[in-house]
N, C-alpha and C positions, 0 to 999 in steps of 0.2 A: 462195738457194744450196743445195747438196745438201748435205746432214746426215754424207754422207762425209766431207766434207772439215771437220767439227767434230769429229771421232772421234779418242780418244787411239788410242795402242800398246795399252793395255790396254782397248781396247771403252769407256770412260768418255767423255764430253763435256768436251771442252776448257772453261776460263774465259776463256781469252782467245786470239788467233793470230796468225800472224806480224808483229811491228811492236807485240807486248802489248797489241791492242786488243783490250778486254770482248767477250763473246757475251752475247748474249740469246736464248733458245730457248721458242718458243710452241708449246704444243699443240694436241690436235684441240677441245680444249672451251673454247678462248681465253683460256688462261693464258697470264702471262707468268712464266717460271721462271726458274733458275738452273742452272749446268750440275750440282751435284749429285745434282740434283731430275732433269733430265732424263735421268741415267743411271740410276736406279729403275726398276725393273719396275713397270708399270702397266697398268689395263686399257684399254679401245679409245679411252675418250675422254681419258685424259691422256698418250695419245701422241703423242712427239714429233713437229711435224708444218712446222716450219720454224727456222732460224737464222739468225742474222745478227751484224754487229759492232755492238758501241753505241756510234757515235762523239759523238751530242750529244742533251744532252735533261739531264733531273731523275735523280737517284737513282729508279731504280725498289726495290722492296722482292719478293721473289719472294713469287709467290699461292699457290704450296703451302705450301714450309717456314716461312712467313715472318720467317724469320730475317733469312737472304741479300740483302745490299743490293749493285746491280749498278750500279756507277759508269760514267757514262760514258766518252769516252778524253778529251772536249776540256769537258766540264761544261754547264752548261746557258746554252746563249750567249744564250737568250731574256731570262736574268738575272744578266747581265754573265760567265757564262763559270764561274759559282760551283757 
């Protein structure tokens, strides 16, 4: 999808859209981030370079700050949904 359509009013990367489903946002050197991480000034390779919603899958942990754990909307159905 086009990285427009993740963009607050105020230029920052949304965490989640319409319907409160999660984003996940990977860059050009194959992270997978958080929308914090992704509204940070960075140089060519940790630019934002695609988005998406995270409807199922494991708790990701973001590869930069790793603080930021990025739930999915429906959990991990490969492991009953948890």
């Amino acid at each position: 999808m086009k990285l427009e359509l993740y963009k607050t009013a105020r230029g920052g990367y949304a965490t989640t859209i319409d319907g409160g489903y999660p984003v996940v946002y990977y860059t050009h050197d194959g992270l997978t981030i958080c929308a914090r991480c992704a509204g940070l000034e960075t140089d060519d390779t940790q630019a934002v370079i695609a988005a998406e919603p995270y409807y199922e899958g494991p708790d990701l942990l973001c590869e930069d700050c790793q603080k930021t754990v990025i739930q999915s909307a429906y959990g991990d159905l490969n492991n009953g949904g948890e």
